[in-house]
DSSP file (Angstrom, degrees, kcal/mol; ACC not computed):
  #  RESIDUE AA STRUCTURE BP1 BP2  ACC     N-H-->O    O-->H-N    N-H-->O    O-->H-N    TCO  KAPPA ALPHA  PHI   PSI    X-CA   Y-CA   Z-CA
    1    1 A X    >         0   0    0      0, 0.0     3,-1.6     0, 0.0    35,-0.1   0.000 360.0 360.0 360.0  -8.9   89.3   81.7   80.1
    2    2 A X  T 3   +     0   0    0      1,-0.3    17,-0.0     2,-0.1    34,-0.0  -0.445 360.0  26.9 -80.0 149.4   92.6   83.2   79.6
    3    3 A X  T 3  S+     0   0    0     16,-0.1    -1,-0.3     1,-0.0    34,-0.0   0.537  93.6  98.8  82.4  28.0   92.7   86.1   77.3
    4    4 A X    <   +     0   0    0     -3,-1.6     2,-0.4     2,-0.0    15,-0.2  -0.161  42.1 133.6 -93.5  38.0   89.0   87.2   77.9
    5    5 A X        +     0   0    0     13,-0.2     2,-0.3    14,-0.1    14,-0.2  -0.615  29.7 155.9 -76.8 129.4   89.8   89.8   80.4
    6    6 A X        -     0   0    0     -2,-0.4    12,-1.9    12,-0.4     2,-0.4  -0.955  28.7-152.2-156.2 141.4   87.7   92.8   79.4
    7    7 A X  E     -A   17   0A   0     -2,-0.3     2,-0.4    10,-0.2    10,-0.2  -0.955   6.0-171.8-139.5 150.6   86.2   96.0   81.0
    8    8 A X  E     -A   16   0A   0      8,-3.5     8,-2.0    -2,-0.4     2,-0.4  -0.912   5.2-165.2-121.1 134.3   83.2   98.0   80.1
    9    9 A X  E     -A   15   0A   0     -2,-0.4     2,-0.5     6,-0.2     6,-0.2  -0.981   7.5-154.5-105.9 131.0   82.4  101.4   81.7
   10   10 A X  E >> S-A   14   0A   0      4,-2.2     3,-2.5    -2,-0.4     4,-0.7  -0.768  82.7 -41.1 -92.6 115.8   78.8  103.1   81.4
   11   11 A X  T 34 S-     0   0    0     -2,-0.5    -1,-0.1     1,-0.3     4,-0.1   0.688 100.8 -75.2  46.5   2.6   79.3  106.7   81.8
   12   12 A X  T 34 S+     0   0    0      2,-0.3    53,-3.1    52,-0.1    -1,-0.3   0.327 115.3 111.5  85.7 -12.3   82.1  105.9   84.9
   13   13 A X  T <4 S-     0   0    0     -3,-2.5    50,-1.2    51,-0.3     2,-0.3   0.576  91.5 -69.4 -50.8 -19.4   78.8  105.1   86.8
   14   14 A X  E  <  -AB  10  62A   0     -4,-0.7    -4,-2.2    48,-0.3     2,-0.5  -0.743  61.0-175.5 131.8 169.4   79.8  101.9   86.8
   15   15 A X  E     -AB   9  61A   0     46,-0.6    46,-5.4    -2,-0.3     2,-0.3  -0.891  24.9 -60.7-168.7 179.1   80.4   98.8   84.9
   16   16 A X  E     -AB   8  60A   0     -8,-2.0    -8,-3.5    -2,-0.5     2,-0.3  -0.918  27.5-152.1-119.8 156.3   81.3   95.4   84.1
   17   17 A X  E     -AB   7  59A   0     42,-1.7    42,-0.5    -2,-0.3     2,-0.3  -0.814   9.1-174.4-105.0 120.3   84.7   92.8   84.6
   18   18 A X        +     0   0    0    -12,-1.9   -12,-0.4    -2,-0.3    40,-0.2  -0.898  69.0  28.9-108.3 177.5   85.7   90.0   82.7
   19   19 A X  S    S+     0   0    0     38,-0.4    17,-2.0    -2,-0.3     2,-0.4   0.924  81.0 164.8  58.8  58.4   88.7   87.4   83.3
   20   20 A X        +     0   0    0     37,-0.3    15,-0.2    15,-0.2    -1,-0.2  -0.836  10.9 170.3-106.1 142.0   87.9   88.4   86.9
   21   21 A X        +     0   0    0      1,-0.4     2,-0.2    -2,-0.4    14,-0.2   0.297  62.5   2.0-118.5  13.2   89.8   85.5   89.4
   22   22 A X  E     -C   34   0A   0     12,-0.5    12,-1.8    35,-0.0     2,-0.5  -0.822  55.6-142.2 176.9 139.9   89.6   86.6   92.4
   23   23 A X  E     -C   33   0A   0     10,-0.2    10,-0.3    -2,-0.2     3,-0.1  -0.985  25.2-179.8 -94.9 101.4   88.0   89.9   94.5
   24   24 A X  E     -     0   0A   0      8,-2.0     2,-0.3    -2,-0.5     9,-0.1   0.893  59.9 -21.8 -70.1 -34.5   90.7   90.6   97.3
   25   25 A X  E     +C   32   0A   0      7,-1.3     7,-1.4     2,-0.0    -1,-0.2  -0.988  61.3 176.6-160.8 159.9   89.0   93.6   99.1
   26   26 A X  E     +C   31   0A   0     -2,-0.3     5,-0.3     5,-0.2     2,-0.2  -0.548   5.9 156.2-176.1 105.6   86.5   96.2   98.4
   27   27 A X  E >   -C   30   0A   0      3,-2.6     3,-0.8    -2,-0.2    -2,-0.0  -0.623  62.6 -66.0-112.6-158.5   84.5   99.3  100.1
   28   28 A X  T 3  S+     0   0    0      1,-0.3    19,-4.4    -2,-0.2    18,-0.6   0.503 131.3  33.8 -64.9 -29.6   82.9  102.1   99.3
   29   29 A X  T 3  S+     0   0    0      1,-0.3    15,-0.9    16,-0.2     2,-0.3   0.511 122.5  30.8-118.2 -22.2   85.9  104.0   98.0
   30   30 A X  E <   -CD  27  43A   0     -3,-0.8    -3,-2.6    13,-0.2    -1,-0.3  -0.967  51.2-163.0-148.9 162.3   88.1  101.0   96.3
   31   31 A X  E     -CD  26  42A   0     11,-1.2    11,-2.7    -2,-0.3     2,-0.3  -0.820  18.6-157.3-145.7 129.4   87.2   97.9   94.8
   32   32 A X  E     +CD  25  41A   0     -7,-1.4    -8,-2.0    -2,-0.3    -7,-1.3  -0.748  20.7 176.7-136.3  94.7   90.8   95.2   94.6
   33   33 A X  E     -CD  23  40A   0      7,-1.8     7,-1.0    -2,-0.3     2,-0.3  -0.182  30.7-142.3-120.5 173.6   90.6   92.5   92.0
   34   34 A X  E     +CD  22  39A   0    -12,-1.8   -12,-0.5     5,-0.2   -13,-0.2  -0.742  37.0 157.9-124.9 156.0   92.7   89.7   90.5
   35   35 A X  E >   - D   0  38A   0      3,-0.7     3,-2.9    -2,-0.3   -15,-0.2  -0.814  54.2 -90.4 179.7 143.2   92.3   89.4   87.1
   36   36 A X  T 3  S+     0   0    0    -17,-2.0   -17,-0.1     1,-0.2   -16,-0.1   0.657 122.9  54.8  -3.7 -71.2   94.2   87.9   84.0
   37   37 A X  T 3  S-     0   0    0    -18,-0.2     2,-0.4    -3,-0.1    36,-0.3  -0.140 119.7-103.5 -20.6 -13.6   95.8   90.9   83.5
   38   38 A X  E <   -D   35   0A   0     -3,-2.9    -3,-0.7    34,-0.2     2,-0.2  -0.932  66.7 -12.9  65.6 -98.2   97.1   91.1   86.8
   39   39 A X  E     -D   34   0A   0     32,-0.9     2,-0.4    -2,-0.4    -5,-0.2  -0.555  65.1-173.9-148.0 143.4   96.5   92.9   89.9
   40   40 A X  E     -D   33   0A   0     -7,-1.0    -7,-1.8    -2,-0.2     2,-0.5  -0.878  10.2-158.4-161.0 146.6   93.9   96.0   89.2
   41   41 A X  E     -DE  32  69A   0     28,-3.5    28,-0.9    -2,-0.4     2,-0.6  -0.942   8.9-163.4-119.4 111.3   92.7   98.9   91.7
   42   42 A X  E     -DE  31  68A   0    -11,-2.7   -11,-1.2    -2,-0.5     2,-0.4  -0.904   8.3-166.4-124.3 146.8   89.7  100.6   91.1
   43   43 A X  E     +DE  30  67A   0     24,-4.8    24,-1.9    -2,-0.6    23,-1.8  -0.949  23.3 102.2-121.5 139.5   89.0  103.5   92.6
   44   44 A X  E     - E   0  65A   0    -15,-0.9     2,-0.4    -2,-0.4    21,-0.2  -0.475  60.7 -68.2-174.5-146.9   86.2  105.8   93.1
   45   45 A X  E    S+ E   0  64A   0     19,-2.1    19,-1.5     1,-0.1   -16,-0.2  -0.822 107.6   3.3-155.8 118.4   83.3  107.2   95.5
   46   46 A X  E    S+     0   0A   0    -18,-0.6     2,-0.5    -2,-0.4   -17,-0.2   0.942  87.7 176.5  72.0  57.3   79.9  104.7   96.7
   47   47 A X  E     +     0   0A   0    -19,-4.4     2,-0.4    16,-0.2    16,-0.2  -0.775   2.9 174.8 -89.3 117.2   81.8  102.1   94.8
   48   48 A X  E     - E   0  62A   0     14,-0.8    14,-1.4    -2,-0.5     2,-0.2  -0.967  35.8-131.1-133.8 144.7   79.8   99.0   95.2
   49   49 A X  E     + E   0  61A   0     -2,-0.4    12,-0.2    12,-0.2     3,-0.1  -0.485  27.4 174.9 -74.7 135.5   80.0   95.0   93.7
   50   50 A X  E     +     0   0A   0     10,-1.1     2,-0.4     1,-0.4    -1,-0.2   0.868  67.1  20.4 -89.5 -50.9   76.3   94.5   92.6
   51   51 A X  E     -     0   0A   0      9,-0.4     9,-3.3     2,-0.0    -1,-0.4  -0.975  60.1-178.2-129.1 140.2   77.2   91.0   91.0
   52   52 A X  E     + E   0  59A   0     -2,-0.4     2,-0.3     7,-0.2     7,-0.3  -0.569   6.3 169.7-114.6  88.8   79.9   88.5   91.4
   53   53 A X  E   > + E   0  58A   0      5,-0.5     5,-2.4    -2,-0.2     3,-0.3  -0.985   6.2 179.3 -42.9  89.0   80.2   85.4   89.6
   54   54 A X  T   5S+     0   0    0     -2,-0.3     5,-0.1     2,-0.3    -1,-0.0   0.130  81.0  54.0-157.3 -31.0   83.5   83.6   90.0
   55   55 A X  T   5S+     0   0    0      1,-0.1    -1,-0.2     3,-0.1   -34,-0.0   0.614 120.4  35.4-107.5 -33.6   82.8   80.5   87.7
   56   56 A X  T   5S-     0   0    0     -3,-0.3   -37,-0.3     2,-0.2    -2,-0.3   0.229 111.2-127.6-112.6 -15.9   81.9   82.8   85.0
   57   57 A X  T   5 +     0   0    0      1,-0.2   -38,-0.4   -38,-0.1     2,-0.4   0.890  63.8 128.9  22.6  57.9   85.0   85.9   86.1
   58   58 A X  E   < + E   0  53A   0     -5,-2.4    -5,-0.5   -40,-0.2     2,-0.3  -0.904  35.5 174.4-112.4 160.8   82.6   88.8   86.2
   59   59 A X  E     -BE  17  52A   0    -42,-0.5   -42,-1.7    -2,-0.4     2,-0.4  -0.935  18.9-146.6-122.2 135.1   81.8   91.3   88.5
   60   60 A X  E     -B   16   0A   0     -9,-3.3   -10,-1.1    -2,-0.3     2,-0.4  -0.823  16.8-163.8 -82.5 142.8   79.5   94.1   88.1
   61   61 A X  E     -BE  15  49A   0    -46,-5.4   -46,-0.6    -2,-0.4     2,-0.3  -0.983   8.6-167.0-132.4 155.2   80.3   97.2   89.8
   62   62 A X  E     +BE  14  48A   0    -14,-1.4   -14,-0.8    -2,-0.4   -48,-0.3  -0.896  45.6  74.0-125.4 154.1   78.1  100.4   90.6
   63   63 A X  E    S-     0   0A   0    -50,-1.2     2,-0.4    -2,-0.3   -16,-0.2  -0.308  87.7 -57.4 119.9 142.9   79.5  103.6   91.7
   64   64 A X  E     - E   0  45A   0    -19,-1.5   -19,-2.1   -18,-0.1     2,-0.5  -0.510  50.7-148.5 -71.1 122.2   81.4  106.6   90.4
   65   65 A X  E     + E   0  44A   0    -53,-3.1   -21,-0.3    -2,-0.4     3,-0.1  -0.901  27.7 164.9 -93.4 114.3   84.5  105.3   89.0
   66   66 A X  E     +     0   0A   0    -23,-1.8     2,-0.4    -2,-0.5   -22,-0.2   0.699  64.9  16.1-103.5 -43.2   87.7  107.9   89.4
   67   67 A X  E     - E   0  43A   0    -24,-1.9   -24,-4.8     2,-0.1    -1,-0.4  -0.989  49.9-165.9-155.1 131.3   90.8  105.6   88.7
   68   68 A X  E     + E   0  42A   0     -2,-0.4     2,-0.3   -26,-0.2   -26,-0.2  -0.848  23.6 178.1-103.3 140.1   91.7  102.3   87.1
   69   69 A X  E     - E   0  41A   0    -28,-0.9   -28,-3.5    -2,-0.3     2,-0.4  -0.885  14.2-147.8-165.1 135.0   95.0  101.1   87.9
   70   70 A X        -     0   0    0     -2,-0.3     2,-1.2   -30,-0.2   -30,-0.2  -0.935  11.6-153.6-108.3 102.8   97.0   97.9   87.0
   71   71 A X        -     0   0    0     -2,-0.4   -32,-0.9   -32,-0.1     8,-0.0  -0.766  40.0-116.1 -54.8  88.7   99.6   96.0   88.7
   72   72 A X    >   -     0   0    0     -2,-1.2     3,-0.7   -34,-0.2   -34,-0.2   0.273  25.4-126.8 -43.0 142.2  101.6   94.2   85.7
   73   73 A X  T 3  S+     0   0    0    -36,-0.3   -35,-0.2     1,-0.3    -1,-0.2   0.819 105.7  66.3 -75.2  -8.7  101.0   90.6   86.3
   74   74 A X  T 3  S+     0   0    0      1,-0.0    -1,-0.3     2,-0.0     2,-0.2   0.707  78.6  87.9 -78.9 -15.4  104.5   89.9   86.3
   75   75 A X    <   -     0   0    0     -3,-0.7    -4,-0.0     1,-0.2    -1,-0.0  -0.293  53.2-174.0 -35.8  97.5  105.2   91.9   89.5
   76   76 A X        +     0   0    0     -2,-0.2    -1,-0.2     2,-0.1    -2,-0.0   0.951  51.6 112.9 -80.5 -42.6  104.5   89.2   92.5
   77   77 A X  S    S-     0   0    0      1,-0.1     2,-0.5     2,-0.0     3,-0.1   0.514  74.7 -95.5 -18.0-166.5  105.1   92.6   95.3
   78   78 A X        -     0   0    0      1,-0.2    -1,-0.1     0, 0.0    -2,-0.1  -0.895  54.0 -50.4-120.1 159.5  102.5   93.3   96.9
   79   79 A X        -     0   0    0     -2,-0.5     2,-0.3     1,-0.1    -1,-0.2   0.254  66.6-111.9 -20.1 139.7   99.7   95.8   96.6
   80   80 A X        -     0   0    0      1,-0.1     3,-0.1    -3,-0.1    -1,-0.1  -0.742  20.9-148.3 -73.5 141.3  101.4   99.8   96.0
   81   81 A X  S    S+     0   0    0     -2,-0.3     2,-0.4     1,-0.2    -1,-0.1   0.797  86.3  30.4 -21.7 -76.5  100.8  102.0   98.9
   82   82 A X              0   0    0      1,-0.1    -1,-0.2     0, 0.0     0, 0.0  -0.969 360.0 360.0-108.7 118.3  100.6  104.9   97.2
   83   83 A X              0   0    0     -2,-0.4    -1,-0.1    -3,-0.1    -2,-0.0   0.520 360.0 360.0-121.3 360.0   99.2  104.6   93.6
């Protein structure tokens, strides 16, 4: 799986994940993923997962999408606070 991390956005309405490993947390307003890539925060408004697959590292997402944001995977910290 490594180095199929990809994401596609439809109109910021929502989208699809690859190289997804892991969903840590997610409502309506952020969505908190694991991913190849490392660490990634997406953020938005009625943000919701439609599909997960785990075995496969997709997610679907629905929802107005506002901000993508990356935590370099080489960072162990923990989540930013403020991003």
């Amino acid at each position: 799986m490594e180095g199929s991390h990809k994401l596609m956005l439809e109109r910021r309405q929502g989208g699809t994940i690859t190289g997804v490993r892991d969903v840590t947390s997610f409502d309506e307003k952020e969505i908190r993923l694991v991913t190849e890539e490392g660490k990634l925060s997406v953020r938005g408004e009625g943000l919701h997962v439609k599909q997960l697959d785990l075995q496969k590292g997709e997610v679907e997402l629905q929802g107005r999408i506002d901000q993508l944001v990356y935590l370099n995977k080489k960072q162990t910290g923990k989540w930013k606070k403020a991003l």
